[in-house]
Each structure stands twice: as C-alpha cells, then as structure tokens.
C-alpha positions as YAML, in Angstrom:
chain: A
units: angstrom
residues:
- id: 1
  name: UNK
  ca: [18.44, 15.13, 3.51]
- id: 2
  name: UNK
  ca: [14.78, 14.27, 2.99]
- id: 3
  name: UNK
  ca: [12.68, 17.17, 1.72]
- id: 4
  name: UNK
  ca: [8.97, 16.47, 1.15]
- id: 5
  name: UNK
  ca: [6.82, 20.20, 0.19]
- id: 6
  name: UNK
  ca: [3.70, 19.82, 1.14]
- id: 7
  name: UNK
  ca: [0.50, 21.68, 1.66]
- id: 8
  name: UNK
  ca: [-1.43, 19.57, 3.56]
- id: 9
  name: UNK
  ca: [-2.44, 20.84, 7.05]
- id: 10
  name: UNK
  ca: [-5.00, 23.61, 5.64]
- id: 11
  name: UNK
  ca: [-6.88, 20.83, 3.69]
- id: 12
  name: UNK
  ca: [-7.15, 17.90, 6.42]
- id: 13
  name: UNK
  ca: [-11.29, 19.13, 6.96]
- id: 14
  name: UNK
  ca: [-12.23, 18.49, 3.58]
- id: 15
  name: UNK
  ca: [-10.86, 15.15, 4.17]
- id: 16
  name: UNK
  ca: [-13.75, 14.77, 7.04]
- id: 17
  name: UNK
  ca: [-16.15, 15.67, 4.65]
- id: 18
  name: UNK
  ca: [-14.89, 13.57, 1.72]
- id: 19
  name: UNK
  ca: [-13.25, 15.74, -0.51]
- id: 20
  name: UNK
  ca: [-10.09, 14.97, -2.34]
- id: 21
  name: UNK
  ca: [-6.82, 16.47, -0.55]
- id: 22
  name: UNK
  ca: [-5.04, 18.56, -2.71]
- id: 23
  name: UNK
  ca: [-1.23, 18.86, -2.29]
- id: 24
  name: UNK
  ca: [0.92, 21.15, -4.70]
- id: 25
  name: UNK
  ca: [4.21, 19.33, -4.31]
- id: 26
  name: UNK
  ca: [6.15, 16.63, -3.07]
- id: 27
  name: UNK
  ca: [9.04, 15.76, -3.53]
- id: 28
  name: UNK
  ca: [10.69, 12.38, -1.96]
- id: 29
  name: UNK
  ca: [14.76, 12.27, -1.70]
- id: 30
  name: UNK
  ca: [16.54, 9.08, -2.79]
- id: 31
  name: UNK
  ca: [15.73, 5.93, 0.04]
- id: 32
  name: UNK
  ca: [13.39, 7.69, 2.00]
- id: 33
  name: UNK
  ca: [10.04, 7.21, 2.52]
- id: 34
  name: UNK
  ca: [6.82, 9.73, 3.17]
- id: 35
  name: UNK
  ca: [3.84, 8.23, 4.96]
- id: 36
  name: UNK
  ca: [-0.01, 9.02, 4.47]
- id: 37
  name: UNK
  ca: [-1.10, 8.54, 7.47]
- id: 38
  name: UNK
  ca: [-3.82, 11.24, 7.63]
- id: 39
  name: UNK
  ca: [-7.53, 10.71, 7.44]
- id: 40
  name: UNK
  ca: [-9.77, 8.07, 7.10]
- id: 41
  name: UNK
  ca: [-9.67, 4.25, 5.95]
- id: 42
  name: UNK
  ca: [-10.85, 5.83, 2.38]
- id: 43
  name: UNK
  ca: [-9.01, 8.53, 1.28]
- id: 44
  name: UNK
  ca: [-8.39, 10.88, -2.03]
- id: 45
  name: UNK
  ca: [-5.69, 12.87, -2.71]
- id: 46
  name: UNK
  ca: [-4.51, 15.09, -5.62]
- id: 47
  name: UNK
  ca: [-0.79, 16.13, -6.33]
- id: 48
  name: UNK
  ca: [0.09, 18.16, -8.64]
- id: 49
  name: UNK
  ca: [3.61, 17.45, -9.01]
- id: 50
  name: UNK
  ca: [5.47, 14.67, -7.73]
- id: 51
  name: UNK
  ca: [9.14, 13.55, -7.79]
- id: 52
  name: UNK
  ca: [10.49, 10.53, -6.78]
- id: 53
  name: UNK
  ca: [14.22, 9.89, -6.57]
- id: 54
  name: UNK
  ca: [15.73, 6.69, -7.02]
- id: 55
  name: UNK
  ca: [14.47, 4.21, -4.17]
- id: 56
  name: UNK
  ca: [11.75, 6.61, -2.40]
- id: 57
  name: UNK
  ca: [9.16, 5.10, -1.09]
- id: 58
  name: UNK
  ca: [5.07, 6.21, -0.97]
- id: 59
  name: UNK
  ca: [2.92, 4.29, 1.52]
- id: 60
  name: UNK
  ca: [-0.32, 4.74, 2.52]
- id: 61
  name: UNK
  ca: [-0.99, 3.33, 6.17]
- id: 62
  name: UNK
  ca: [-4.39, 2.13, 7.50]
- id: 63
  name: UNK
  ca: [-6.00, 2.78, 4.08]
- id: 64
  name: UNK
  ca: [-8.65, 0.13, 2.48]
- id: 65
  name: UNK
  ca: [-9.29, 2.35, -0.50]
- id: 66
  name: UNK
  ca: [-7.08, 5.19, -1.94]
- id: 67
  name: UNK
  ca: [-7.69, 7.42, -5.07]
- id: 68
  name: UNK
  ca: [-4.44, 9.51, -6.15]
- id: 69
  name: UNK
  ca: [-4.33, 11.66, -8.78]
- id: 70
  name: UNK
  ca: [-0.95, 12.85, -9.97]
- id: 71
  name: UNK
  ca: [-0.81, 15.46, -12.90]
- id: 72
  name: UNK
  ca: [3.10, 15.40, -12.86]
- id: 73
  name: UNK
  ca: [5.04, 12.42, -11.75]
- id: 74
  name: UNK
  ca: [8.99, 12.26, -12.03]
- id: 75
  name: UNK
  ca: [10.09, 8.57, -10.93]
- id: 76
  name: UNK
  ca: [13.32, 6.99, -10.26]
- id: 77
  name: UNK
  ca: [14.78, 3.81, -10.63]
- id: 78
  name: UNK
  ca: [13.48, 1.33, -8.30]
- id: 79
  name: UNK
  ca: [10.39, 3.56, -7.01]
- id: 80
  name: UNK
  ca: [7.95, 2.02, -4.65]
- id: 81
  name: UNK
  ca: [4.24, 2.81, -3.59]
- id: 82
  name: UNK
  ca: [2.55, 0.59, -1.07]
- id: 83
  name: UNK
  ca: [-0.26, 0.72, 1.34]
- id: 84
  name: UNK
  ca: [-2.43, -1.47, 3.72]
- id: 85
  name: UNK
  ca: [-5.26, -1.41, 5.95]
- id: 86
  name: UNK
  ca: [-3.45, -2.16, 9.03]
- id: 87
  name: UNK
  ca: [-5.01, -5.38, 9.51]
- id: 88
  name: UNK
  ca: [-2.89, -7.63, 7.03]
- id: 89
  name: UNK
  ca: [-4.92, -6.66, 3.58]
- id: 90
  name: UNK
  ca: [-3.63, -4.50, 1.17]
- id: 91
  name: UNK
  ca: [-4.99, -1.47, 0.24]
- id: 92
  name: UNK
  ca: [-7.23, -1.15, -3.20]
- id: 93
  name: UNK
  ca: [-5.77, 1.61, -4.74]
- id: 94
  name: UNK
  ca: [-6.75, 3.99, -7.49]
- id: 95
  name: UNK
  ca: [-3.89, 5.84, -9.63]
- id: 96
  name: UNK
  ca: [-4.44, 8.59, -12.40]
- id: 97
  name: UNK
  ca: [-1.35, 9.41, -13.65]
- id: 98
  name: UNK
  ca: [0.95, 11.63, -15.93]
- id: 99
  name: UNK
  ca: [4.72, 9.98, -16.20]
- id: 100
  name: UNK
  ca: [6.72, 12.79, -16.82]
- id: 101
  name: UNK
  ca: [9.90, 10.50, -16.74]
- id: 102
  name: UNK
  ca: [9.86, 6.84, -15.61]
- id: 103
  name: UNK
  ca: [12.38, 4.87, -14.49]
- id: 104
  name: UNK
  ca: [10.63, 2.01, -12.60]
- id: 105
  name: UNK
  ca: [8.21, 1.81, -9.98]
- id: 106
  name: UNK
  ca: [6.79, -1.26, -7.82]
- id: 107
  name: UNK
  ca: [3.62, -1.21, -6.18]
- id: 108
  name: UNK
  ca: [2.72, -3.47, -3.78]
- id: 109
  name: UNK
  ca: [-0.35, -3.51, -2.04]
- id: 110
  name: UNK
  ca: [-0.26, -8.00, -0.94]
- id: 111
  name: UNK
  ca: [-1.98, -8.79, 1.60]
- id: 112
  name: UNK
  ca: [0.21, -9.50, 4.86]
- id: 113
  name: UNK
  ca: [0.91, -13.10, 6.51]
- id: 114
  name: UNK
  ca: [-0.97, -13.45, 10.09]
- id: 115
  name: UNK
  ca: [1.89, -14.26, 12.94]
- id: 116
  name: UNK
  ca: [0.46, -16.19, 16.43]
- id: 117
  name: UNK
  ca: [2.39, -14.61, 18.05]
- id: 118
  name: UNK
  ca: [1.82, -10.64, 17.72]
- id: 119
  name: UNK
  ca: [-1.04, -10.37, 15.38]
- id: 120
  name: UNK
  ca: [-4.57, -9.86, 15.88]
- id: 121
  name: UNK
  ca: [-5.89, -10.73, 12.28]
- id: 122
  name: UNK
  ca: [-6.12, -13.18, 9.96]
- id: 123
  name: UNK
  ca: [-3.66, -13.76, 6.47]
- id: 124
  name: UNK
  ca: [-4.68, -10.33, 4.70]
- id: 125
  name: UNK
  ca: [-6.27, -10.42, 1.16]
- id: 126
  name: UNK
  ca: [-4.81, -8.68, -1.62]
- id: 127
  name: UNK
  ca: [-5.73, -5.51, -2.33]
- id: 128
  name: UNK
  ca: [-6.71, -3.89, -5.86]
- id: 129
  name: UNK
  ca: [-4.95, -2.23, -8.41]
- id: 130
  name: UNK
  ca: [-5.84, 0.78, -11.38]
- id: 131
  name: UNK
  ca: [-3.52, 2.30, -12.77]
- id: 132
  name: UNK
  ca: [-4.57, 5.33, -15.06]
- id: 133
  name: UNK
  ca: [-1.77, 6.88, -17.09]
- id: 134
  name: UNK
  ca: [-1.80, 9.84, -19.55]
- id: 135
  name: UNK
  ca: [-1.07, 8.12, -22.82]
- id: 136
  name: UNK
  ca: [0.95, 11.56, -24.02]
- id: 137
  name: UNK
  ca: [2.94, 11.30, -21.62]
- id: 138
  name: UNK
  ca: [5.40, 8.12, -20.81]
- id: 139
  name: UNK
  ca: [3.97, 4.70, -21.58]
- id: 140
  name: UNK
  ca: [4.74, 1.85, -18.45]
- id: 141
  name: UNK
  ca: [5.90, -1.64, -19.58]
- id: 142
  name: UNK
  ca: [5.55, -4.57, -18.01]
- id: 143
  name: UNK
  ca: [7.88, -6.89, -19.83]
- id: 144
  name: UNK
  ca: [11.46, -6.00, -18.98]
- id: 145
  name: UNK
  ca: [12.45, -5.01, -15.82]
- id: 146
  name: UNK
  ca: [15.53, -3.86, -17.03]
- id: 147
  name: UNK
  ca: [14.42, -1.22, -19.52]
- id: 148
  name: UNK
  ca: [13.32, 2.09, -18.70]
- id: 149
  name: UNK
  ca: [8.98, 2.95, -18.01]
- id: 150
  name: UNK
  ca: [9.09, -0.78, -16.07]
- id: 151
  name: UNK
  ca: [6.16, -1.32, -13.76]
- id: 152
  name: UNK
  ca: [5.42, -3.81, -11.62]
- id: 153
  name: UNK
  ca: [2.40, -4.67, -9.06]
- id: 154
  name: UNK
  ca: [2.59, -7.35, -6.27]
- id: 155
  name: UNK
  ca: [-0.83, -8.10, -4.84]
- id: 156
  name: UNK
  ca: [-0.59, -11.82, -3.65]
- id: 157
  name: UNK
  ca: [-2.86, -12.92, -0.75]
- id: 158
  name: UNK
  ca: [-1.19, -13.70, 2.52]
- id: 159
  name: UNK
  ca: [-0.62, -16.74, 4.27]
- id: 160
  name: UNK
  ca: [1.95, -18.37, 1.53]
- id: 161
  name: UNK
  ca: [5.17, -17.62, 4.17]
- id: 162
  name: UNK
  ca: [2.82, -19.33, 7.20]
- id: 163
  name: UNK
  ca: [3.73, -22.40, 8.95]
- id: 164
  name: UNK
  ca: [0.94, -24.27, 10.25]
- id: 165
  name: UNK
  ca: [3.23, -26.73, 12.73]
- id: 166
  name: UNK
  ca: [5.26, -24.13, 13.76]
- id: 167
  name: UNK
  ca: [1.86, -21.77, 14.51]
- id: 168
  name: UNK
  ca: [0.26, -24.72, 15.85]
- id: 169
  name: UNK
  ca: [3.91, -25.31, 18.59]
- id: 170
  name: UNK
  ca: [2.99, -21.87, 19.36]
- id: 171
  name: UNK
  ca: [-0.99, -22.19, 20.17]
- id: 172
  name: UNK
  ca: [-0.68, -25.10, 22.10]
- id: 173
  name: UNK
  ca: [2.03, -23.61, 24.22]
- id: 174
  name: UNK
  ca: [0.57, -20.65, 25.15]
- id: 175
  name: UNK
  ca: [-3.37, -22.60, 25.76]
- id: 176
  name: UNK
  ca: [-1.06, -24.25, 28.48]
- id: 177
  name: UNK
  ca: [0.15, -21.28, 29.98]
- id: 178
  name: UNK
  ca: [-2.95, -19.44, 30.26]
- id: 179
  name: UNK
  ca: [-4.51, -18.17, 33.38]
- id: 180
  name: UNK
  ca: [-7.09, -21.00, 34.66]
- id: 181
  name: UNK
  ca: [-10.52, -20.19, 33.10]
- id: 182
  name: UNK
  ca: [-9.19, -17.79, 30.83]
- id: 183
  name: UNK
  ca: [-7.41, -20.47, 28.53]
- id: 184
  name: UNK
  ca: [-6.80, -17.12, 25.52]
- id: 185
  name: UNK
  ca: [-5.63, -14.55, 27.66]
- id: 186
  name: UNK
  ca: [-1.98, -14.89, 26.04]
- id: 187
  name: UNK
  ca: [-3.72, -14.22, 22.68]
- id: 188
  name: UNK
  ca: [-4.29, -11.12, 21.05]
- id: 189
  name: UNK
  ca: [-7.70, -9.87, 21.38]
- id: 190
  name: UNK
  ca: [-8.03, -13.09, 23.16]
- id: 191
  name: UNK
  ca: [-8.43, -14.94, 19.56]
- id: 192
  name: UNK
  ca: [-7.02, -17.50, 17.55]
- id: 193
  name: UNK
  ca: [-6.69, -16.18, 13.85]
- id: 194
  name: UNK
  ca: [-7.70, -18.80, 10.66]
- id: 195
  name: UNK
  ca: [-5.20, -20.41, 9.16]
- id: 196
  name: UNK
  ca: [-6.19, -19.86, 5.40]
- id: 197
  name: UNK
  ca: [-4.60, -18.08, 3.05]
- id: 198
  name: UNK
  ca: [-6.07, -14.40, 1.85]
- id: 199
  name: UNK
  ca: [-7.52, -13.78, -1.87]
- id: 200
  name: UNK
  ca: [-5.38, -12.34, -4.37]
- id: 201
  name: UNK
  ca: [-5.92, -9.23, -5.63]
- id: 202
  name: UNK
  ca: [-6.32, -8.07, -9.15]
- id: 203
  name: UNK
  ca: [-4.76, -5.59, -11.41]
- id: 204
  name: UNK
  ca: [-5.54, -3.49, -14.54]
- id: 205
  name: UNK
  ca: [-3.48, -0.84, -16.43]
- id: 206
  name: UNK
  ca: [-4.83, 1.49, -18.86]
- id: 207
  name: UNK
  ca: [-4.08, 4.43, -21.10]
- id: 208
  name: UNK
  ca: [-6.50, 7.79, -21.01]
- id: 209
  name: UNK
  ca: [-6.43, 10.47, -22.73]
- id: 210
  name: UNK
  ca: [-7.53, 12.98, -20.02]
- id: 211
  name: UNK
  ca: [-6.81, 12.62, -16.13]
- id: 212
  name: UNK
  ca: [-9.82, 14.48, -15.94]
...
C-alpha cells in the first residue's frame, strides 16, 4: 500500500506568492509513484525527510523550473525523479540534497519526441540538471551502476525516436482529409509541428558543505 505523509494543503498560498513549499515528510512505497502537480510552471519545495523505496518514482508535471531541497533523503535501488513542462521539454531542475542512504537513483528530465498524430508541440529540449549534495553525508557516483550511491541523469533532446517518412505518410493523409478550406482542421491546434530535434540539456553535480 502506497503511503505518502504530507503537509501540503495549508502551504499551497505561499506557492502563489512564490515562497518555497515546505513538506515535513514523504514517504514513497516500493513501485509507486507521487506526482507534483500543484502550483505553477516554477515551483520550490522543501522536504524535510524523504524516503524512497526501491523503484518509487518522483515526478514533477507541467514544471519548467523546480528547486527541491531535501535535508533527509533515504533512496532505494533503482529510484527515479523526473519532470516536464507538459509540452515535450524537460524540466530544469534544482536539487539540494542530504543522502542519508543511497542506493541508486535516475533522473530524467529529456526532452519528449513530438508525435503527428496527438501532439501539439514540437521535439522537447532537454531540460537542466544541479544536483547539490551534502558532502557529510553519502557521496553519488557516476561510474558503476552496479555499486551502491550510483546516479544517473538522462537529459537528451527529443526527436532521436522520430520518423520523418512515417510523420510525413501521416501529414499528407490527413491534408487530404480535411474539411475544404480548412486543409489543418485534423491537426492539433490546427498546426504542423517542426521536425528538428530539441537541444540537449546539461548537467552538473557538486558537493557543499551546507544545504543552507
């Protein structure tokens, strides 16, 4: 059974005004997944203790920039934390953080491949990546996956996975089956996205000494 603590309700106004959420606890059961979904395109949050269980999932939802500072973080063995804008880019993301224990984590904020068919933007950009840690407390690797404190961050443009003659079957098939004088009316927003690939985004980890 999922069980997330969180006190979050009573702080959603400073949000509004653009102060950092602050959230005592949460705690994320193996597989599972907890959502940010609340506030703005920029947000900030605070936790002070967080616990991940082997496979939970973070993601931040219709976010361009995200701060999140965690003063206590437990992770698991294949832990992920992701996030995007909601229109294929991923979301730059800002993370202060004390690894209590450390297993592995992914974080993946690539920009998302543009589909004809249902999408109404164009092959997302990469977002960015800091990662903060606490240099007393656990120290991430990079290196070997298979050794414990292994991070990793995806943040590849999209458009790699697109198929310009199959997008291209798909354009000129729905042009010819659009209402006369509206020749874009079966495309989203009544557009035709751009083909080209996204921008990659960049990533930088660093030790501190203080969160603060």
């Amino acid at each position: 059974m999922k069980r997330l603590i969180l006190y979050l309700l009573p702080f959603l106004p400073l949000l509004s005004a653009g102060q950092p959420i602050s959230i005592g606890k949460v705690i994320v059961d193996s597989k599972k997944t907890f959502h940010f979904t609340q506030g703005d395109s920029s947000a900030s949050f605070i936790i002070d203790t967080l616990i991940m269980k082997d496979k939970a999932r973070l993601v931040f939802y219709a976010k361009k920039q995200v701060k999140l500072l965690v003063k206590h973080a437990v992770i698991g063995k294949d832990c992920l934390i992701s996030g995007n804008d909601s229109k294929n880019n991923g979301t730059n993301i800002e993370l202060l953080i004390n690894f209590a224990q450390l297993k592995s984590l992914f974080i993946d904020v690539s920009g998302e491949d543009a589909k004809v068919a249902n999408r109404h933007y164009d092959n997302g950009n990469g977002g960015n990546l800091v990662l903060s840690y606490l240099e007393s407390g656990k120290k991430p690797q990079i290196s070997d996956k298979r050794k414990p404190g292994y991070v990793s961050v995806l943040s590849k443009a999209g458009g790699s996975l697109v198929n310009p003659q199959n997008d291209m079957v798909v354009i000129m098939d729905r042009l010819r089956n659009g209402t006369a004088g509206r020749p874009l009316g079966q495309f989203p927003n009544g557009r035709i996205y751009s083909g080209n690939m996204g921008t990659d985004g960049k990533s930088t980890i660093k030790a501190l000494s203080s969160l603060n």
